[in-house]
N, C-alpha and C positions, 0 to 999 in steps of 0.2 A: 684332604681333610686336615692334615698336620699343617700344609701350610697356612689354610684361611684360619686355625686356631692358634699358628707362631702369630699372622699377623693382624688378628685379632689382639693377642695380648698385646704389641708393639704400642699398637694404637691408643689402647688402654693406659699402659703406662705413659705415656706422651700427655695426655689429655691430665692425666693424676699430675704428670711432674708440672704443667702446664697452672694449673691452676693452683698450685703451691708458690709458683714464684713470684718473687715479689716485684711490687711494681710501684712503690714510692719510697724516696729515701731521703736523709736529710742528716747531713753531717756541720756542726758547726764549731767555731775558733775563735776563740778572745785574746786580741793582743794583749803582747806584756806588759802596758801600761792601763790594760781594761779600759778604753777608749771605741774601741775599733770593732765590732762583732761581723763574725762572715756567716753566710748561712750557704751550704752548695743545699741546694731542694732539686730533684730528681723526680721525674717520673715516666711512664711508659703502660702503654695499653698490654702490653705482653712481652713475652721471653724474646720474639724475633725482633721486637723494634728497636732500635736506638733508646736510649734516653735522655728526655727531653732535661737540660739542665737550666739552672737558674744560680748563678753567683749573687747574694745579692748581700750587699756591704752598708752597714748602719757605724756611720762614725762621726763622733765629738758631733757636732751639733747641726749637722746635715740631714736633710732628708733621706730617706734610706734609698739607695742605684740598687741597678742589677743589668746583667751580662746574662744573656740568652745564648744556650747552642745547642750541638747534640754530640753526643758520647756513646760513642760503640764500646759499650763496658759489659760484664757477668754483674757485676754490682757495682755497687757507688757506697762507700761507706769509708771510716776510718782508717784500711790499710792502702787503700788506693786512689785516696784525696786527702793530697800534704797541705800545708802550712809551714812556710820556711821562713818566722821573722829573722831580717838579721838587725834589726832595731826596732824602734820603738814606730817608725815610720814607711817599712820597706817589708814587705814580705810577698816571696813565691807560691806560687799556688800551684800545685801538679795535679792533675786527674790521669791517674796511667788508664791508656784502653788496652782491649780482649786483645791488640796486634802487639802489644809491648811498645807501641808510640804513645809517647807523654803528649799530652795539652797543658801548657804553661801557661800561665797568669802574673803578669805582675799588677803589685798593690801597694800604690804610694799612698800616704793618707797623713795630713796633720792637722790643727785645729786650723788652717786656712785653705787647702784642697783634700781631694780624694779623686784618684784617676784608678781606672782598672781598665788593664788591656790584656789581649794575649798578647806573647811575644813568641 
């Protein structure tokens, strides 16, 4: 009886924590010369999946790209998706995942290109 009511509550709590977590996210970055916006957009059907990601980059007078993948992350937000300009034309993009391996981006972008790739 103790055990089907320990794993009883197991259960319980799981389903509570389960439907508590979050499952869209969206962090976004304005270069220094407010030209260039990034948006990372996130999402996932539940706590086990991956998160489905979306880089997607609206600059100077381009249509707005995007970059598709997936991120084994706890969350996607502000402390664990950088923005490293080192100019006005050049900026890192890190997504750290739940293993402690980064996913890097770079992001060339001026009023006559914009590339984004991982590296």
């Amino acid at each position: 009886m103790k055990s089907t009511l320990t794993t009883l509550s197991i259960i319980c709590v799981l389903i509570i924590t389960a439907c508590n977590d979050k499952k869209t996210a969206l962090v976004t970055n304005i270069s220094p010369n407010k030209q260039v916006t990034t948006k990372v957009t996130a999402t996932r059907p539940s706590a086990v999946d991956p998160w489905k990601v979306e880089i997607k980059v609206k600059a100077y007078d381009f249509k707005e790209g995007y970059l598709s993948l997936e991120v084994y992350s706890d969350d996607i937000n502000d402390k664990n998706v950088t923005f490293d300009w080192k100019d006005d034309k050049n900026c890192l993009i890190t997504i750290q995942q739940r293993d402690g391996a980064p996913r890097k981006f770079q992001l060339l972008t001026d009023s006559h290109q914009v590339q984004l790739g991982e590296i």
